[in-house]
N, CA, C and O atoms as CSV, one atom per row, in Angstrom:
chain,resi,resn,atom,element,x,y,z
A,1,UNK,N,N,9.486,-29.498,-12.403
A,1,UNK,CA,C,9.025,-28.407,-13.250
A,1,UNK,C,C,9.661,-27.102,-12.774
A,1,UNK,O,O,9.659,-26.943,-11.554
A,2,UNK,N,N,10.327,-25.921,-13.695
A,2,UNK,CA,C,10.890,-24.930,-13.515
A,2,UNK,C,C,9.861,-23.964,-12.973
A,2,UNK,O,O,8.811,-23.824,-13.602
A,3,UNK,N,N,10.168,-22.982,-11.361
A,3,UNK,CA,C,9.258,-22.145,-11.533
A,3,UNK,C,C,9.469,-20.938,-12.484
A,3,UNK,O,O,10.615,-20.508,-12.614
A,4,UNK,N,N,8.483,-20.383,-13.134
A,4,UNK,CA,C,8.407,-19.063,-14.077
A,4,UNK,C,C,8.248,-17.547,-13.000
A,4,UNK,O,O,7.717,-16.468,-13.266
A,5,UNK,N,N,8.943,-18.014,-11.736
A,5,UNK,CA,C,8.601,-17.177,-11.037
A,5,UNK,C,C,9.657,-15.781,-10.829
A,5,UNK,O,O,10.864,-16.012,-10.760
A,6,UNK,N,N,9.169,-14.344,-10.732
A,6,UNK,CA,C,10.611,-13.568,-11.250
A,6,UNK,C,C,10.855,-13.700,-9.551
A,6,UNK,O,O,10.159,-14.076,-8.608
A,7,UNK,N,N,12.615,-13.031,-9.760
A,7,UNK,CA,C,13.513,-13.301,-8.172
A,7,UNK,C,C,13.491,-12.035,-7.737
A,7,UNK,O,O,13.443,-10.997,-8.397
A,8,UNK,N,N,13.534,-12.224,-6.387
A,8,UNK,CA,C,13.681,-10.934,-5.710
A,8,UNK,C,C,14.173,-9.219,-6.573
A,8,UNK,O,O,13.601,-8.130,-6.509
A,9,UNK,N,N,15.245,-9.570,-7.207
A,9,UNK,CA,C,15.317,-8.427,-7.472
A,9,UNK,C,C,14.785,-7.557,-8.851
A,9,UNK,O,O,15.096,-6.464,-9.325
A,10,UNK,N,N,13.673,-8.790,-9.293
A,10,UNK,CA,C,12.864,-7.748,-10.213
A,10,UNK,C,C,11.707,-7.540,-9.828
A,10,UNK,O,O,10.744,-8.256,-9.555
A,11,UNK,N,N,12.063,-5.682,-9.843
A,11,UNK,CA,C,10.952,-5.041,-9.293
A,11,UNK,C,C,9.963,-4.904,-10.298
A,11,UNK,O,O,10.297,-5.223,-11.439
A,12,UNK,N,N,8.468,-4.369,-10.040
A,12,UNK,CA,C,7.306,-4.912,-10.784
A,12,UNK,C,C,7.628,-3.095,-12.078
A,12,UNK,O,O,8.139,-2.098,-11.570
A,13,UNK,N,N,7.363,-3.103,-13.030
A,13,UNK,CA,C,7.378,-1.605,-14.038
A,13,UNK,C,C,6.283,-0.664,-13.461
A,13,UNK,O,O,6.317,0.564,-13.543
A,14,UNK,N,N,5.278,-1.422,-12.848
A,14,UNK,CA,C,4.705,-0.160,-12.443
A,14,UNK,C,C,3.655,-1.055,-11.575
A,14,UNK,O,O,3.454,-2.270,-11.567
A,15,UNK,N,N,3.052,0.037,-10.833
A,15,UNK,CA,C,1.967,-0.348,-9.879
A,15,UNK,C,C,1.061,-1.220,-10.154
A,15,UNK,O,O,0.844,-2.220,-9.469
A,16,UNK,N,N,0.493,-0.922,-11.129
A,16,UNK,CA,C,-0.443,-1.637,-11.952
A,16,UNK,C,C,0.437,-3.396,-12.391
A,16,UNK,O,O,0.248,-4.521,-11.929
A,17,UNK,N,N,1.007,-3.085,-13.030
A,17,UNK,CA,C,1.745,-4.588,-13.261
A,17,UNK,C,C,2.002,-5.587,-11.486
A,17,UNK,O,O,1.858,-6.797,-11.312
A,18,UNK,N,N,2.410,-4.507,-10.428
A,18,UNK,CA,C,2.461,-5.378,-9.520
A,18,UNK,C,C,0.957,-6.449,-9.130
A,18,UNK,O,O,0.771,-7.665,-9.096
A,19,UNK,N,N,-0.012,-5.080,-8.852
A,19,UNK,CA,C,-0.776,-5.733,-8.507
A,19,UNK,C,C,-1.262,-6.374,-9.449
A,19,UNK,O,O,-2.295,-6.794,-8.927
A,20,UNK,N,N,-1.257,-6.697,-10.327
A,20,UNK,CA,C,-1.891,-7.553,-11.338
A,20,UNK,C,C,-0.943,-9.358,-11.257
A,20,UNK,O,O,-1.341,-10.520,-11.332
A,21,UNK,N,N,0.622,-8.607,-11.044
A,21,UNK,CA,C,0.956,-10.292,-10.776
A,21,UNK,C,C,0.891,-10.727,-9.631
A,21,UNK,O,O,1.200,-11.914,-9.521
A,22,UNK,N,N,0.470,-9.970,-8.327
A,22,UNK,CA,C,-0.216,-10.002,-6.783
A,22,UNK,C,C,-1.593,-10.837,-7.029
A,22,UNK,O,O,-1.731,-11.886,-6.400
A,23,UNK,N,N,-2.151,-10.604,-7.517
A,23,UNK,CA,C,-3.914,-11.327,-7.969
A,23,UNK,C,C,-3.456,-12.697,-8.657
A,23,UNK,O,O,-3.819,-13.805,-8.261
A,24,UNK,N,N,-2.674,-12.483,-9.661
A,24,UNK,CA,C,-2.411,-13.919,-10.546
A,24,UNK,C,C,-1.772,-14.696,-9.219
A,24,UNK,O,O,-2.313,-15.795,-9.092
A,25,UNK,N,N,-0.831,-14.448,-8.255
A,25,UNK,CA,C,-0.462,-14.993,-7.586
A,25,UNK,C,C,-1.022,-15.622,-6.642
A,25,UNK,O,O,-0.637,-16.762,-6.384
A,26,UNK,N,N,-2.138,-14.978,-5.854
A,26,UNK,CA,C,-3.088,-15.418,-4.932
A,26,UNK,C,C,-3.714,-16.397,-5.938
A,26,UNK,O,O,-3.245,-17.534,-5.993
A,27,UNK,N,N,-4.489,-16.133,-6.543
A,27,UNK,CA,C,-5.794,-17.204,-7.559
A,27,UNK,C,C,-4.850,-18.458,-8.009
A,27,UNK,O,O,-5.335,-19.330,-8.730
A,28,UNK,N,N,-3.582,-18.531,-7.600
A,28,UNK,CA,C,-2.814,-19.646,-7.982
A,28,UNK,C,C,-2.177,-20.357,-6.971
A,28,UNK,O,O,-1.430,-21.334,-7.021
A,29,UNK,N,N,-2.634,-19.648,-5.979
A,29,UNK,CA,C,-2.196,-19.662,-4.435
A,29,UNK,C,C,-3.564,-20.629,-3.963
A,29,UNK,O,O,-3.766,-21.823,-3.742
A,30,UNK,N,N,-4.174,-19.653,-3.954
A,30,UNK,CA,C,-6.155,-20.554,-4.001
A,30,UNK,C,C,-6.479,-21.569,-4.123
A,30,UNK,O,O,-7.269,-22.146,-3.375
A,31,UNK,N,N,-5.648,-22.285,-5.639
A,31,UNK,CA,C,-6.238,-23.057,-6.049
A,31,UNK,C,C,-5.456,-24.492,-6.150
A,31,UNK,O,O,-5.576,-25.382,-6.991
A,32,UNK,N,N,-4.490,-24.392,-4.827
A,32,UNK,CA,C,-4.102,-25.896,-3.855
A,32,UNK,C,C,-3.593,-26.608,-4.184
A,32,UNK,O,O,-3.421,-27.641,-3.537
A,33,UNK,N,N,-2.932,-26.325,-5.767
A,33,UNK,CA,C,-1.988,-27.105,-6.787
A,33,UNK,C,C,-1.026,-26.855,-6.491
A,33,UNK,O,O,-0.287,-27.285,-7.376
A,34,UNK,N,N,-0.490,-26.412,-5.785
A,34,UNK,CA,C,1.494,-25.659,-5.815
A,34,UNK,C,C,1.815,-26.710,-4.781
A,34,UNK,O,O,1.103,-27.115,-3.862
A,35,UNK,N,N,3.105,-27.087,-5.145
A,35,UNK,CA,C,3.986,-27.732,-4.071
A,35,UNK,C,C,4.153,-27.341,-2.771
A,35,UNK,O,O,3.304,-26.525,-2.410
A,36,UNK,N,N,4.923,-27.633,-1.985
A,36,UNK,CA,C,5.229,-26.860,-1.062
A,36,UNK,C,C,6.000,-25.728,-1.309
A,36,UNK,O,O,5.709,-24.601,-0.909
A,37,UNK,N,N,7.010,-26.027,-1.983
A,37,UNK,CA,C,8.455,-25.414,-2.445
A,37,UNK,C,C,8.033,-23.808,-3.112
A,37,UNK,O,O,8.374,-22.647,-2.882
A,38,UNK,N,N,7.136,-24.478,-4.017
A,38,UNK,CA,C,6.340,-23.393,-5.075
A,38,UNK,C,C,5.563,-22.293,-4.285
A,38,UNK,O,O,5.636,-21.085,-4.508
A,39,UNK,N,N,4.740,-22.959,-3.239
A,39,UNK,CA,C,3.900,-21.933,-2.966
A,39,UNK,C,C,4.186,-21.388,-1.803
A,39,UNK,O,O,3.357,-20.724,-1.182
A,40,UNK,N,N,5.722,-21.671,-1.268
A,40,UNK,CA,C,6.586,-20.687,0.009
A,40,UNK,C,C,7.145,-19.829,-1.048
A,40,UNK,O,O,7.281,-18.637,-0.771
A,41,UNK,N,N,7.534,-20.294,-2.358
A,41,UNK,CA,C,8.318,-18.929,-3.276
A,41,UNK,C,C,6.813,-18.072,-3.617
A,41,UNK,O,O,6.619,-16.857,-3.591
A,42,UNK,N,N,5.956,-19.068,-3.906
A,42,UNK,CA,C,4.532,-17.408,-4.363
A,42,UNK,C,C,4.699,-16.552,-3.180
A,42,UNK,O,O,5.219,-15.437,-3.233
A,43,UNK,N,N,4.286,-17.049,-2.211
A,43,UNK,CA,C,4.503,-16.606,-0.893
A,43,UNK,C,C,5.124,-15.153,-0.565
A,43,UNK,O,O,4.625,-14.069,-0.262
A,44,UNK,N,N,6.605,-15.680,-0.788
A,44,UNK,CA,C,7.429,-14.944,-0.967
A,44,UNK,C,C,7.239,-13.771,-1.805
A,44,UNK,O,O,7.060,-12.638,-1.359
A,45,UNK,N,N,7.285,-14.079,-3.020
A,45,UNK,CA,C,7.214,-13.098,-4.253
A,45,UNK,C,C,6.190,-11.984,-3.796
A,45,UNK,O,O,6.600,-10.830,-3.677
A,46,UNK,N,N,4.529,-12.377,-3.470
A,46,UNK,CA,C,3.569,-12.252,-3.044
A,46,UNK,C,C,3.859,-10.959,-1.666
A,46,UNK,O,O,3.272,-9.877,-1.678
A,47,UNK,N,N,4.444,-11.198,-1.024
A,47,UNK,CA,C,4.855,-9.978,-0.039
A,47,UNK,C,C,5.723,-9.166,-0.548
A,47,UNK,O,O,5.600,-7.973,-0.271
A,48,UNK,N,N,6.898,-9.628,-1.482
A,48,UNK,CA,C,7.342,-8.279,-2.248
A,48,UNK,C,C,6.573,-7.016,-2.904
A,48,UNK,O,O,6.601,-5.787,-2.839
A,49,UNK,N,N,5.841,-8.088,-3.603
A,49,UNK,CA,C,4.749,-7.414,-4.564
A,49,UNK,C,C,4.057,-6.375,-3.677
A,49,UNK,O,O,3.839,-5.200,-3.971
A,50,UNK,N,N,3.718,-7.076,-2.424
A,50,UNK,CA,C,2.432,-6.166,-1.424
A,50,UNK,C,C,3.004,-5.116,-0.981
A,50,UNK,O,O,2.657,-3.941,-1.093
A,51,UNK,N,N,4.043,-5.644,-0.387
A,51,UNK,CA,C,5.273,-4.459,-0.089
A,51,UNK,C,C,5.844,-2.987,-1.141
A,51,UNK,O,O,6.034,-1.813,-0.820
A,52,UNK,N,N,5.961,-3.570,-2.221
A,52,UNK,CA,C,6.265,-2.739,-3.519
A,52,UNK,C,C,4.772,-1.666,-3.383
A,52,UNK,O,O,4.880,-0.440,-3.414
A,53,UNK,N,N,3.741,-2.210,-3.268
A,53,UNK,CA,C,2.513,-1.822,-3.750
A,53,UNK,C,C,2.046,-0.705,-2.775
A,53,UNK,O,O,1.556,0.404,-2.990
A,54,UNK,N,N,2.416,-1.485,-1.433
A,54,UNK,CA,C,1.736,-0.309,-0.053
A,54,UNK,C,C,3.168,0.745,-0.491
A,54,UNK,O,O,2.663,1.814,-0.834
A,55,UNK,N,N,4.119,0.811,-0.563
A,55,UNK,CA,C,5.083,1.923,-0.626
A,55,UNK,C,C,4.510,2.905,-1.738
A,55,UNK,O,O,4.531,4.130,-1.619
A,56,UNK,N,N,3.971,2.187,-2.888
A,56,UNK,CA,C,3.978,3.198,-4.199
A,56,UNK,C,C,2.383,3.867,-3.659
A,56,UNK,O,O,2.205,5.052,-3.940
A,57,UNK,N,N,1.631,3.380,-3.157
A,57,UNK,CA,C,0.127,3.849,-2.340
A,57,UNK,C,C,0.829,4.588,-1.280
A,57,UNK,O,O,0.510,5.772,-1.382
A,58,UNK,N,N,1.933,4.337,0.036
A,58,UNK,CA,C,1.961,5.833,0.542
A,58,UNK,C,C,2.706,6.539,-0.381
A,58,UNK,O,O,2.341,7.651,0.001
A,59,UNK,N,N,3.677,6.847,-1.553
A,59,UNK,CA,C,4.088,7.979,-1.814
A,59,UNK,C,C,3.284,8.733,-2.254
A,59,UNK,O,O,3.282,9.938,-2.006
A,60,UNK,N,N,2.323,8.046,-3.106
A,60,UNK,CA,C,1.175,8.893,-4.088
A,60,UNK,C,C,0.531,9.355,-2.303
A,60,UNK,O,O,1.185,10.182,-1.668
A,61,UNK,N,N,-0.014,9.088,-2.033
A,61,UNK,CA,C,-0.910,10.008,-0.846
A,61,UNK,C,C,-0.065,11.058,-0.090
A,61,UNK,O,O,-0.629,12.047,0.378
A,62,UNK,N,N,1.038,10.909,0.023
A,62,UNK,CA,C,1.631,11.862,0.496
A,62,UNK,C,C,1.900,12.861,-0.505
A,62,UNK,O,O,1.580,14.005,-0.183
A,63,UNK,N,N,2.261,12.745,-1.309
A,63,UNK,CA,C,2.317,13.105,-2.718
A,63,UNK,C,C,0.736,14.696,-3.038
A,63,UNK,O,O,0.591,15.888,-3.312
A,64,UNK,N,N,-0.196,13.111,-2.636
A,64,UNK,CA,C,-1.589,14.555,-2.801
A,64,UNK,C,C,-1.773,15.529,-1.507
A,64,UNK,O,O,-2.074,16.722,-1.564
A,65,UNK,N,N,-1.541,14.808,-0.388
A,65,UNK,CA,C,-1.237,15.899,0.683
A,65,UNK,C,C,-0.413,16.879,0.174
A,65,UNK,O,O,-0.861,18.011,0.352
A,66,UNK,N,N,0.544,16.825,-0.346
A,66,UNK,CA,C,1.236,17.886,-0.202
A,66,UNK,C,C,1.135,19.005,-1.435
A,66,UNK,O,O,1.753,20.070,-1.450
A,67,UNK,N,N,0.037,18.432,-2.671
A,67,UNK,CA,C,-0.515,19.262,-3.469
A,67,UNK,C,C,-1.886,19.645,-2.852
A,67,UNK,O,O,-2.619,20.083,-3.739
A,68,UNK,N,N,-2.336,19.635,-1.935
A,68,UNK,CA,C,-3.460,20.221,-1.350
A,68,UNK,C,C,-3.524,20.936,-0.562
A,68,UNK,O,O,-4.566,21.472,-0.186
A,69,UNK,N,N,-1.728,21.232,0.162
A,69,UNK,CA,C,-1.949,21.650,1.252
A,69,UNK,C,C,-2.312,23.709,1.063
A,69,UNK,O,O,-1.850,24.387,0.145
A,70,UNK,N,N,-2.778,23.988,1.651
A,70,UNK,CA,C,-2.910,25.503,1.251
A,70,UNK,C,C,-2.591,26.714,2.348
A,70,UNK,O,O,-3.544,26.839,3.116
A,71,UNK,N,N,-1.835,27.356,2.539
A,71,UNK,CA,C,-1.240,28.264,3.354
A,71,UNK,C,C,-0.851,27.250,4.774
A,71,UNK,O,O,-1.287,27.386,5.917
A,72,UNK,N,N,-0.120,26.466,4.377
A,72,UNK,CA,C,0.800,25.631,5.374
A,72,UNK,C,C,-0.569,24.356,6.104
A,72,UNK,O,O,-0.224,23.425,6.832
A,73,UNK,N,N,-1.647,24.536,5.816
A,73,UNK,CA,C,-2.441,23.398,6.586
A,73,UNK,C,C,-3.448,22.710,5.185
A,73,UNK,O,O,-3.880,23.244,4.164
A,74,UNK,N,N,-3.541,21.382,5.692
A,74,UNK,CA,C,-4.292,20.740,4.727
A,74,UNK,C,C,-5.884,21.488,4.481
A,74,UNK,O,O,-6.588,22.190,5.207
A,75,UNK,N,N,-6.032,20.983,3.169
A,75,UNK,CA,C,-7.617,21.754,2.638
A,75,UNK,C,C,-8.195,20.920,1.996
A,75,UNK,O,O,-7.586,20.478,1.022
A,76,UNK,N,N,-9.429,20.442,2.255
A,76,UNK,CA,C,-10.218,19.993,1.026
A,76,UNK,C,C,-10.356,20.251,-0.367
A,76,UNK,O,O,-11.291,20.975,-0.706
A,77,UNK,N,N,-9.766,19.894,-1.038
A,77,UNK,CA,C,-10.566,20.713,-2.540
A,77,UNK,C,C,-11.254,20.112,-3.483
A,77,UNK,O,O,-10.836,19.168,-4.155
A,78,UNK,N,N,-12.526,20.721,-3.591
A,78,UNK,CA,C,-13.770,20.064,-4.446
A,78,UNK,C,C,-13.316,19.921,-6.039
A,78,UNK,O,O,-12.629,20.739,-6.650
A,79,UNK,N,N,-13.858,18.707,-6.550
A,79,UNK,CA,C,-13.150,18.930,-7.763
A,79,UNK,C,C,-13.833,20.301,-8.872
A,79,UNK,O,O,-13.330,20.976,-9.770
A,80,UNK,N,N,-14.850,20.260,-8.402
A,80,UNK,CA,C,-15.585,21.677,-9.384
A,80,UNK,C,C,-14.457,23.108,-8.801
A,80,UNK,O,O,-14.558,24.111,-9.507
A,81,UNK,N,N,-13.728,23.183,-7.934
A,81,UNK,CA,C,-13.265,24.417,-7.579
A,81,UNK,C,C,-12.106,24.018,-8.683
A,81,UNK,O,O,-11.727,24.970,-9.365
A,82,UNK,N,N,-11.604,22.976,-8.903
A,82,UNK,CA,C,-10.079,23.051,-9.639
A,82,UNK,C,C,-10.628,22.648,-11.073
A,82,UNK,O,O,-9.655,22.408,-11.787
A,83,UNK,N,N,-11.878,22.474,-11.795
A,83,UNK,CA,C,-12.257,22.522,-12.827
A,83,UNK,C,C,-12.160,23.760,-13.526
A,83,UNK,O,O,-11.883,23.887,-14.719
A,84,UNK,N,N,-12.439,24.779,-12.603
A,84,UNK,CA,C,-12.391,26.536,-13.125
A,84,UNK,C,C,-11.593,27.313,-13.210
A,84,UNK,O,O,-11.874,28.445,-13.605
């Protein structure tokens, strides 16, 4: 049977799509049907995905650090202060 699995070099369209084929992957991972062959490529795929996912989670946080920061040091900001 062919895997339907994408290859290394397609990256996921967006965050959301990764982790969504990250979950389909585990729950198919779970559930003890995959070959060997099959479930060293989920495997595989499966750490791209995680990998893809923790990178796009630190840029966004660094990302809000650096819209928060206020006269050169980080600041809390309440969301009612940036509502007004």
């Amino acid at each position: 049977m062919a895997s339907k699995r994408k290859t290394k070099s397609e990256k996921p369209q967006s965050f959301e799509s990764a982790l969504q084929e990250l979950e389909a992957l585990v729950e198919k991972m779970e559930d003890g049907e995959l070959e060997l062959e099959d479930a060293l490529q989920s495997f595989e795929r499966g750490i791209e995905l995680l990998r893809s996912c923790q990178g796009t989670l630190q840029n966004a946080d660094l990302r809000v650090k650096q819209l928060v920061k206020k006269h050169g040091k980080e600041a809390l900001i309440s969301f009612e202060d940036e509502q007004e």
